[in-house]
C-alpha angles and dihedrals in degrees: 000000000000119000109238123196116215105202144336136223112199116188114228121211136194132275136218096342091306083128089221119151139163159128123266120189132211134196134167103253110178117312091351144019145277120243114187111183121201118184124175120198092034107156118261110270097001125137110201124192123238129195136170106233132177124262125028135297099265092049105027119179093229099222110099106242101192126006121233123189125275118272104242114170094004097295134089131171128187138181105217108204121214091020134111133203083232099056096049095047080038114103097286106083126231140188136201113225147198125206122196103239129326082263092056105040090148088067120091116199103168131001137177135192115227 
């Protein structure tokens, strides 16, 4: 049969010297999947955009493909609707990624590959 993956850990990794770093999970719940999100070193009272793309972190297709919740406090989770485990470790790359703040979207302080 079909090989099914359970879950997945990506490691995420600082941008441009923010010194965030962090692990998202991520599982299969019901029709889509779970994305917790878990960031140190976030800024006090800061509230940073996430978003899966498509691509990798070093070449990241810069429109958002699916939203995740802010991070707030250094942690985010998300329920992503119509999405498996297996289709985003399948062959088309993805990244997790953290923008500064909705004002700086252009700036990337952590990103994973998944």
């Amino acid at each position: 049969g079909m090989k099914t993956a359970v879950g997945r850990t990506v490691k995420i990794g600082a941008q441009n010297g923010s010194g965030q770093t962090g692990t998202a999970t991520i599982v299969n719940k019901g029709t889509g999947v779970l994305v917790t999100l878990t960031v140190s070193n976030e800024p006090k009272g800061a509230s940073e955009p996430a978003h899966i793309h498509l691509g990798t972190c070093a070449k990241l297709n810069p429109a958002p493909w699916k939203p995740l919740s802010n991070v707030v406090g250094g942690v985010s989770t998300t329920t992503v609707p119509g999405v498996t485990v297996a289709q985003l470790t399948g062959k088309t790359k993805y990244a997790i990624n953290v923008h500064k703040s909705a004002a700086m979207l252009k700036v990337y302080v952590a990103c994973g590959g998944i």
